[in-house]
VONUVO-99885 format. One line per 3 residues: number of its first residue (from 0); their letters; for each residue x, y, z of N, C-alpha, C. Coordinates in Angstrom, 2 decimals. Each point is the difference from the previous one (the first is absolute). Layout:
BEGIN
NUM = a = X Y Z X Y Z X Y Z; ... $
***
This chain:
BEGIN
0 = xxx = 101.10 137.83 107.54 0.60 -1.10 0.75 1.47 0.26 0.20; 0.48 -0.18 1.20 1.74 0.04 0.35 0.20 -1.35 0.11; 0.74 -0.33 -0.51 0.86 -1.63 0.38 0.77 0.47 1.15 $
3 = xxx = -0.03 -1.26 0.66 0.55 0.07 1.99 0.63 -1.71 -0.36; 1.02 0.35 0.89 0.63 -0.74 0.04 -0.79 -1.50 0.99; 0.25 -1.20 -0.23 -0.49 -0.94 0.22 0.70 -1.30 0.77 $
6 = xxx = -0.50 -0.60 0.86 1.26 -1.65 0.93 -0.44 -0.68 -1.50; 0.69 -1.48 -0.24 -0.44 -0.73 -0.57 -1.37 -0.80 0.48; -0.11 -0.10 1.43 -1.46 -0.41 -0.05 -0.90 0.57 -0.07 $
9 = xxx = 0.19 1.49 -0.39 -1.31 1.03 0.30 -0.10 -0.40 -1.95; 0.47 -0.09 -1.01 0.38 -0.56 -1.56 -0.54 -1.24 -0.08; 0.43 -0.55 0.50 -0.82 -1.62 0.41 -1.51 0.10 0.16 $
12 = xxx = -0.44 1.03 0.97 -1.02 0.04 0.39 -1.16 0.97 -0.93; 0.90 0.41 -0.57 -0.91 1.30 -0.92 0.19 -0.90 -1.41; 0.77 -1.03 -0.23 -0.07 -0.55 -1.78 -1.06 -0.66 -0.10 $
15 = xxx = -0.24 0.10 -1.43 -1.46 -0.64 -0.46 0.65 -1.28 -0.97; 1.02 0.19 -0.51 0.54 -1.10 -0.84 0.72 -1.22 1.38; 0.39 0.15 0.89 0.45 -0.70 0.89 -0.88 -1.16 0.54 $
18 = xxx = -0.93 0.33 0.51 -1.00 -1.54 0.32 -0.87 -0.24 -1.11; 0.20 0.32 -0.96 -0.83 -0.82 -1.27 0.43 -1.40 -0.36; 1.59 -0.39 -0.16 -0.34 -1.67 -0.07 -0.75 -0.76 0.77 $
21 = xxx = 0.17 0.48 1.37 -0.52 -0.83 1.20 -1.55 -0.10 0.08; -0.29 1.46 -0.34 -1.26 0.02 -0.35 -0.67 -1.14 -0.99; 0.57 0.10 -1.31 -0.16 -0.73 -1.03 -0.44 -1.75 0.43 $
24 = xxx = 1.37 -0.35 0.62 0.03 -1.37 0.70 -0.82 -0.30 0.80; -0.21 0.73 0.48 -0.86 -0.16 1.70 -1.00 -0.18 -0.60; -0.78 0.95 -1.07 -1.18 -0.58 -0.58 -0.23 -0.96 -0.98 $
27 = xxx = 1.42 -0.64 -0.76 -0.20 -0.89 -0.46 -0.04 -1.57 0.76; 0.97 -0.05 1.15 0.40 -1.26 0.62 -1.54 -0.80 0.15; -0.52 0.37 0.58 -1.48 -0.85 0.41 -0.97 -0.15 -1.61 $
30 = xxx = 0.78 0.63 -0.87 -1.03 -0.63 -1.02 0.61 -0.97 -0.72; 1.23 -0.11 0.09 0.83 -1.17 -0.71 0.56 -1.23 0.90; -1.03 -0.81 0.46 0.08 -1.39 1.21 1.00 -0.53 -0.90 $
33 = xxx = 1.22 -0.37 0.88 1.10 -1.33 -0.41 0.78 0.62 -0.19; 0.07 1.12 -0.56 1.32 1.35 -0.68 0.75 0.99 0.74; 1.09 -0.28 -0.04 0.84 1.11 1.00 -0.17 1.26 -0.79 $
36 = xxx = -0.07 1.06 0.69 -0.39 1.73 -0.76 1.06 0.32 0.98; 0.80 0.68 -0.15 0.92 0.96 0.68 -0.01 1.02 -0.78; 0.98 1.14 0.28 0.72 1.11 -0.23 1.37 0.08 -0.52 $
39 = xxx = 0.35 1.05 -1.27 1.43 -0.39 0.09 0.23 1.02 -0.26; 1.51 0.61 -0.13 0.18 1.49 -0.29 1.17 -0.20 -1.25; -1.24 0.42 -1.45 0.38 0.05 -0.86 -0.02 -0.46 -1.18 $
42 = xxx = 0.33 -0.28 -1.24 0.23 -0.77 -0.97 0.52 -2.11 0.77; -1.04 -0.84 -0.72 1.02 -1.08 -0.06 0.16 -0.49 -1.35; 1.24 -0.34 -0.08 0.75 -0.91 -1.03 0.07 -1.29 -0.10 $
45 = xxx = 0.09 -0.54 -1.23 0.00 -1.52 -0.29 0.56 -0.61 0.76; 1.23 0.42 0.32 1.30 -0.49 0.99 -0.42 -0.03 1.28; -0.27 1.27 0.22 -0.81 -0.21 1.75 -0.33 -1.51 0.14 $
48 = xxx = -1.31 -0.07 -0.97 -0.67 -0.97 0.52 0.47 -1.42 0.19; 1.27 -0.09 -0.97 0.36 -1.10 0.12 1.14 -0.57 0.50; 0.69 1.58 0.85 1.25 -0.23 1.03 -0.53 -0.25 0.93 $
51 = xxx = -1.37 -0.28 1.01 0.18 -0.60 1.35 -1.36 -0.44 0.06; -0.19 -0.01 1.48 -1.38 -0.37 0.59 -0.99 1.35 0.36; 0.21 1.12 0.02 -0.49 1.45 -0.03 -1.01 -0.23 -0.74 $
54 = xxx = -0.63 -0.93 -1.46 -1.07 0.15 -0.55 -0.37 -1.55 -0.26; -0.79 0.19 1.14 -0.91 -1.72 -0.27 -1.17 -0.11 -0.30; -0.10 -0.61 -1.51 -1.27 -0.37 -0.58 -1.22 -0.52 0.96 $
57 = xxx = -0.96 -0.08 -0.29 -0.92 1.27 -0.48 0.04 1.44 0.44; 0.39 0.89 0.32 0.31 1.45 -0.19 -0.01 1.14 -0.86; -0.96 0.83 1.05 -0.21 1.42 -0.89 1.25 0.78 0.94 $
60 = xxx = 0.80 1.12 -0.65 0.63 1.09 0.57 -0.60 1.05 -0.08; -0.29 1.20 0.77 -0.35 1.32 -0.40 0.69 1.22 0.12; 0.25 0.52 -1.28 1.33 1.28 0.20 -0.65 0.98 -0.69 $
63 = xxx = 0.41 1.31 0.53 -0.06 0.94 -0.63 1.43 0.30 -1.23; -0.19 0.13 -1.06 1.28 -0.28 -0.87 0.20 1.26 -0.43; -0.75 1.27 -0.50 0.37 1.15 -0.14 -0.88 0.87 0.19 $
66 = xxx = 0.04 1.37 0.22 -1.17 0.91 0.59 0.54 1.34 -0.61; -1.41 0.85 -0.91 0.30 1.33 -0.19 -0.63 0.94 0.84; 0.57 1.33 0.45 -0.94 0.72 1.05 -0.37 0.81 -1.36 $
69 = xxx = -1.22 0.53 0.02 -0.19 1.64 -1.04 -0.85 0.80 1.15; 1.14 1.16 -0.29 -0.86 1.25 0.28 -1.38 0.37 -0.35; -1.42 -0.07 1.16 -1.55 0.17 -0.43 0.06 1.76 0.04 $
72 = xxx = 0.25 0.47 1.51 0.04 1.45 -0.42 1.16 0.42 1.00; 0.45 1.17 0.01 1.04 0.44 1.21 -0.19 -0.81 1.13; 1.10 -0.55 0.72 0.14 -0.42 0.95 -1.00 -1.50 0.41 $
75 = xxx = -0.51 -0.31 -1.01 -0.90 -1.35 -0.22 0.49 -1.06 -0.78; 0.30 -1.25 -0.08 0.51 -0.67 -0.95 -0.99 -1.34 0.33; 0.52 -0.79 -1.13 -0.51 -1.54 0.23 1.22 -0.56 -0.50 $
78 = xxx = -0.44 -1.60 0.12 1.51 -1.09 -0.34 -1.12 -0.90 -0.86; 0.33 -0.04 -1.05 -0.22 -1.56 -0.98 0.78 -1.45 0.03; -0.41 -0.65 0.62 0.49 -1.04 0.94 0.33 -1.16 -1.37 $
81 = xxx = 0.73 -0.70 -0.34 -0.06 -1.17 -0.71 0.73 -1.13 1.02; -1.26 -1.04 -0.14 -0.02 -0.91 1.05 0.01 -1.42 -0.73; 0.61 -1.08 0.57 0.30 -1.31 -0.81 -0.32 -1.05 1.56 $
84 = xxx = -0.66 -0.89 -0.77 -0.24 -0.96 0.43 0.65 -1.47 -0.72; 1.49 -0.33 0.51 0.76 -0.84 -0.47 -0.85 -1.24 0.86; 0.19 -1.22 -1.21 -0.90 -1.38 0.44 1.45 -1.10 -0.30 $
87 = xxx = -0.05 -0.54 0.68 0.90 -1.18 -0.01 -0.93 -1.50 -0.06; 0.47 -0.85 -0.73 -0.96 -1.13 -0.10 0.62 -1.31 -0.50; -0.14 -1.29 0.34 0.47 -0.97 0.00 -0.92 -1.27 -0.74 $
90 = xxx = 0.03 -1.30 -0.46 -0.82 -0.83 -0.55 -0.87 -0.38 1.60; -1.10 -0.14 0.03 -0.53 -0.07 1.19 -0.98 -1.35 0.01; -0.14 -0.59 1.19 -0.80 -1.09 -0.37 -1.63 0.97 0.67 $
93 = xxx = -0.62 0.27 -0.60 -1.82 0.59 0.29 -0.83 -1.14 0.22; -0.82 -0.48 0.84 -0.65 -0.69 -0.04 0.56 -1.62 -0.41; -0.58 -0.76 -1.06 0.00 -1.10 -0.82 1.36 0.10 -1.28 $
96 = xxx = -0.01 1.63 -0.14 0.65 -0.36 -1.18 1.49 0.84 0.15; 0.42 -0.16 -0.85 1.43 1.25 0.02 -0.19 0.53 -1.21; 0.58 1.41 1.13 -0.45 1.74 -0.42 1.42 0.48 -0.96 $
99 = xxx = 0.19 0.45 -0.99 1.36 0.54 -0.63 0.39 1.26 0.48; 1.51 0.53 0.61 -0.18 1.00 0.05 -0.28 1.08 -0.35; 0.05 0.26 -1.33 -0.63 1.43 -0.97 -1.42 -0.55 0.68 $
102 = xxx = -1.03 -0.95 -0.16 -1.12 -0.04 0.66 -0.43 1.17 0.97; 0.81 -0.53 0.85 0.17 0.17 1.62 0.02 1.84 -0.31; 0.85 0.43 -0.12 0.47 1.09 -0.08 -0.52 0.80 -0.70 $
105 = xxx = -0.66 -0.11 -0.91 -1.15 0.81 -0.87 -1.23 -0.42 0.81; -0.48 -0.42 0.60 -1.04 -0.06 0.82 0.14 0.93 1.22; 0.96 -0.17 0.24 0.71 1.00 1.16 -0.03 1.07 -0.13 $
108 = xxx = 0.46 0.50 -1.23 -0.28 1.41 -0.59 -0.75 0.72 -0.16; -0.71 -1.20 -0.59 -1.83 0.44 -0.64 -0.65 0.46 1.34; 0.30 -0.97 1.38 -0.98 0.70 1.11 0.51 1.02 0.85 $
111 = xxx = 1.60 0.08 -0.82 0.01 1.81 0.44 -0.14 1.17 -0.44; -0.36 -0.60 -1.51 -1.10 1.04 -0.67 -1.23 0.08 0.43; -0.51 -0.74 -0.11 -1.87 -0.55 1.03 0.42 1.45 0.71 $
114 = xxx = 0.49 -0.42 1.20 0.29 0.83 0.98 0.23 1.56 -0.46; 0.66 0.04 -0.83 -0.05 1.60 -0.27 -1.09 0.61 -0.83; -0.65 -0.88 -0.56 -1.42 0.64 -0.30 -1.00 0.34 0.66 $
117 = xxx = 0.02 -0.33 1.18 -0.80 0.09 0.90 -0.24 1.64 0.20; -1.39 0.33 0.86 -0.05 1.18 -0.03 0.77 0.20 1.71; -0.07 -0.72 1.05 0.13 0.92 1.17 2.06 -0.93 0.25 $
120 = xxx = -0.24 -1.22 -0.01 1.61 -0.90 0.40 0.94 0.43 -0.36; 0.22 0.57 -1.73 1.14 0.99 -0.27 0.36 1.62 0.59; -0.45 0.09 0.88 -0.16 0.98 0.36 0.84 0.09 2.02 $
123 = xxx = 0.18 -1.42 -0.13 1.10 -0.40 0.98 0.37 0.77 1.59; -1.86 0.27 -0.09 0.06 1.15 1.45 0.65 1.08 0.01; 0.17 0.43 -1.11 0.83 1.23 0.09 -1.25 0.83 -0.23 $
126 = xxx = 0.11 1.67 0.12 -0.67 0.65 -0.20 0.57 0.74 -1.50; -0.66 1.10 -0.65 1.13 0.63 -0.90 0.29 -0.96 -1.25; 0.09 -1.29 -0.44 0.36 -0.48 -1.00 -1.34 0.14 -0.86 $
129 = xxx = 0.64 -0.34 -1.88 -0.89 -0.42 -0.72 -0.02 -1.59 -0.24; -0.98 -0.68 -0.52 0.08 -0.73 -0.61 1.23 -0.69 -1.18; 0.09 -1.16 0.41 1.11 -0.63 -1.19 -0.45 0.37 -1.20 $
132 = xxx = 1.56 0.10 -0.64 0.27 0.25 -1.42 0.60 -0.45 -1.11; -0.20 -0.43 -1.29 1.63 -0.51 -0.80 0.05 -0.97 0.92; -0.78 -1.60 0.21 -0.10 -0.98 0.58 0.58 -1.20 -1.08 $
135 = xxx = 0.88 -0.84 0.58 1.22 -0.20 -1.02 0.03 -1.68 0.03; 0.35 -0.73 -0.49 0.59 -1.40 0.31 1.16 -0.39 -1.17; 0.66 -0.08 0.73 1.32 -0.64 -0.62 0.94 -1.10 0.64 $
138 = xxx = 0.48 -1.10 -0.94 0.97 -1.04 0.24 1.55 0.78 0.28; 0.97 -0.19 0.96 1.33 0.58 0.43 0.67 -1.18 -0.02; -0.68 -1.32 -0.26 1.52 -1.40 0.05 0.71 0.04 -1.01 $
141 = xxx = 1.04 -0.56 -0.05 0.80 -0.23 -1.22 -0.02 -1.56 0.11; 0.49 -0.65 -1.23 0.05 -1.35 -0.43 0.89 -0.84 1.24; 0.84 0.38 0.52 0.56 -0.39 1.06 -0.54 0.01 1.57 $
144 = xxx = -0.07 0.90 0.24 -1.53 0.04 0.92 -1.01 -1.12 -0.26; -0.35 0.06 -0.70 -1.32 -0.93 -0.91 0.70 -1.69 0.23; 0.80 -0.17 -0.27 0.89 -1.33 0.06 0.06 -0.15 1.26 $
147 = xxx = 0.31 0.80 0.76 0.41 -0.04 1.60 -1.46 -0.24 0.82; -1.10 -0.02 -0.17 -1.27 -0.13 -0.14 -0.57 0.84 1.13; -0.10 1.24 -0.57 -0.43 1.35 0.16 -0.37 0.39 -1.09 $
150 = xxx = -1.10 0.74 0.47 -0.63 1.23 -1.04 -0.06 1.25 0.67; -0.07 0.97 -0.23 0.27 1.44 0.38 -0.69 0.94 -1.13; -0.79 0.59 1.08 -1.05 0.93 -1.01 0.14 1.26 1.31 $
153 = xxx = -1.44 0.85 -0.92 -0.32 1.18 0.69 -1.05 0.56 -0.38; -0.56 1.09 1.21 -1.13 0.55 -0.30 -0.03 1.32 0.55; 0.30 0.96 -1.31 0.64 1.33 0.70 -1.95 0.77 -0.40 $
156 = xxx = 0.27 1.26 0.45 -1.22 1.18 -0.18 0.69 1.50 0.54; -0.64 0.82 -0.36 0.42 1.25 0.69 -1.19 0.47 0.80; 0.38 0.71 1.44 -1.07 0.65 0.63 0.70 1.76 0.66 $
159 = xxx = -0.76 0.88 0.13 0.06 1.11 0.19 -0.21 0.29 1.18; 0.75 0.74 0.89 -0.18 0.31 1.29 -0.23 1.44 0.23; -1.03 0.51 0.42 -0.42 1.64 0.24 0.60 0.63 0.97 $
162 = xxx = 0.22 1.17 0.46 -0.30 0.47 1.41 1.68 -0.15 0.49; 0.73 0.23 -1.23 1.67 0.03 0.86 0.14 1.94 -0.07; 0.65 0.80 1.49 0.65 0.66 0.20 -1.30 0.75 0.38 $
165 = xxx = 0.06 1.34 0.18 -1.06 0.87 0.44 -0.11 1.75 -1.38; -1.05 -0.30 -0.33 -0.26 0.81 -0.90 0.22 1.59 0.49; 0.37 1.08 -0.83 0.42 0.97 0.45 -1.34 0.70 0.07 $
168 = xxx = -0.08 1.14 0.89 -1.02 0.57 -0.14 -0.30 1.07 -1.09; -1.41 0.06 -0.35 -0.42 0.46 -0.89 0.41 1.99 0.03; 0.44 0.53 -1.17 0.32 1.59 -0.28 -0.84 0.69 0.85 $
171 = xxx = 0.65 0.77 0.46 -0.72 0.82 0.81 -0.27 1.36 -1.40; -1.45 0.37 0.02 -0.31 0.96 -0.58 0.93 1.41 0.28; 0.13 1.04 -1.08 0.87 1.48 0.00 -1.16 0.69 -0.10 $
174 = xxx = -1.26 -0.07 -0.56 -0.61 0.88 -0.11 -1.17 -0.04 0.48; -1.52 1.12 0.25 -1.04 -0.49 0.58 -0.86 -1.40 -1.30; -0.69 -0.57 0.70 -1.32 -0.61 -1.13 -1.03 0.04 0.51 $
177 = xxx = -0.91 0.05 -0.87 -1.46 0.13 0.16 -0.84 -0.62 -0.83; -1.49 0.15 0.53 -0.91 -0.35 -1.13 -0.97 0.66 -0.19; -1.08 -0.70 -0.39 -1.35 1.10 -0.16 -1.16 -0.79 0.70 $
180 = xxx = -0.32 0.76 0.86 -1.63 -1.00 0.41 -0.50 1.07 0.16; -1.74 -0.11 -0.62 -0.96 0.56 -0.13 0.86 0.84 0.18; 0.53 0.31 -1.72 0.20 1.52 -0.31 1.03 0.92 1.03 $
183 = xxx = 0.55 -0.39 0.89 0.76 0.27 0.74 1.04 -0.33 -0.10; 1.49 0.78 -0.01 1.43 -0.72 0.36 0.15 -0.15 1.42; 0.25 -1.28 0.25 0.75 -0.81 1.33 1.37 -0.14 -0.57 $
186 = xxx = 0.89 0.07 1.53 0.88 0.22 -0.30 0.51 -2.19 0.94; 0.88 -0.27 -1.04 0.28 -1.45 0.95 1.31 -0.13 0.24; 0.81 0.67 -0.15 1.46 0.19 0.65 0.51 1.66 -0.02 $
189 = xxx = 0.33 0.28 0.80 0.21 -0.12 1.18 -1.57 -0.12 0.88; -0.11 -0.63 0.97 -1.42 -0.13 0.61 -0.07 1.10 1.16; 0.89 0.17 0.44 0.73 1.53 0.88 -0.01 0.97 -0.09 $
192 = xxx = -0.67 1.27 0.31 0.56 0.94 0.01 -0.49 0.59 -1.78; -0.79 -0.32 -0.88 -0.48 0.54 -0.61 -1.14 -0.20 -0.40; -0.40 1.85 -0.59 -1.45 0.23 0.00 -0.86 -0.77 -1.08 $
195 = xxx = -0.77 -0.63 -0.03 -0.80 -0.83 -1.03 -1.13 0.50 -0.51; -0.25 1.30 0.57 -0.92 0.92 -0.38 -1.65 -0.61 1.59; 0.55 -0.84 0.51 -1.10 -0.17 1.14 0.53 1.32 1.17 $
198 = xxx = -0.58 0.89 0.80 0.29 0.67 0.82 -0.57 -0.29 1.43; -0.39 -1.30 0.25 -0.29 -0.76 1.03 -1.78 0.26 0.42; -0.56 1.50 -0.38 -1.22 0.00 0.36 -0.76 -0.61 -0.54 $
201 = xxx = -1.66 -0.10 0.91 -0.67 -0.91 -0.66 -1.38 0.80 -0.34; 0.20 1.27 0.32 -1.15 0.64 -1.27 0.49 0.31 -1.24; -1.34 1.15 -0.97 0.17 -0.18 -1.10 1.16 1.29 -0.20 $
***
């Protein structure tokens, strides 16, 4: 493989980590009726949530928060994706009764775990990924938050993406090889230009 130089949209167009939130969202929005699902780029903080209107309860966010590539073989790699699903949640009136927010928000969670257990939905139309991993739930409010009447959780996992860069081609052989059939050496590289002991006739 030669690396060639690249526009930014031809990078855009060749990343595999790049439309995965959207991905993510896009397949979550229609399963969570009433709940805003967006995209965000990055880590959020306690503070975020509680400097503006950018995060309105009930809300899931979806970010990619950190990614390792490893080398599979020359010129082949993958990216290990760690992905968070930040939930924002408020005291809610449900039905007849009222809902608490830790309620709210661990329910929220829980069905974006549902969701990643699944065998085909986590899999977010992409081609190339594995299955979720290290599927997580954790509380992110602090006592002040909590007072301010917000809860703030999350629901991180890791997923693996195949098929980044173009694998180099395989060694070219230095020497002849062969084998044996019925007692005979064939020769299987070079296929050209040498004798295999056949002399093309077809008597004895």
């Amino acid at each position: 493989m030669t690396i060639v130089p690249m526009t930014l949209a031809a990078r855009i167009a060749a990343s595999r980590l790049a439309p995965l939130p959207t991905a993510i969202a896009t397949t979550l929005r229609p399963l969570f009726l009433g709940v805003q699902v967006k995209t965000h780029p990055g880590r959020i903080d306690v503070a975020d949530v509680l400097a503006g209107d950018v995060f309105l309860p009930p809300m899931i966010a979806i970010s990619v928060v950190a990614a390792d590539p490893s080398v599979e073989i020359a010129g082949d790699c993958s990216v290990l994706a760690e992905c968070c699903a930040y939930v924002v949640s408020e005291d809610m009136a449900i039905g007849n009764r009222s809902t608490g927010r830790d309620q709210v928000a661990l329910a929220m969670c829980q069905g974006v775990a549902d969701v990643l257990t699944d065998f085909d939905a986590p899999r977010w139309g992409l081609a190339s990924i594995t299955s979720p991993a290290e599927i997580r739930i954790r509380p992110l409010f602090t006592q002040l938050s909590f007072e301010k009447g917000i809860a703030f959780y999350a629901t991180t996992w890791r997923q693996r993406l195949f098929e980044l860069g173009s694998p180099m081609p395989l060694p070219m052989a230095t020497e002849r090889l062969y084998t044996i059939e019925d007692a005979a050496e064939v020769t299987l590289w070079p296929t050209e230009g040498v004798d295999d002991g056949d002399d093309g006739e077809d008597g004895p």
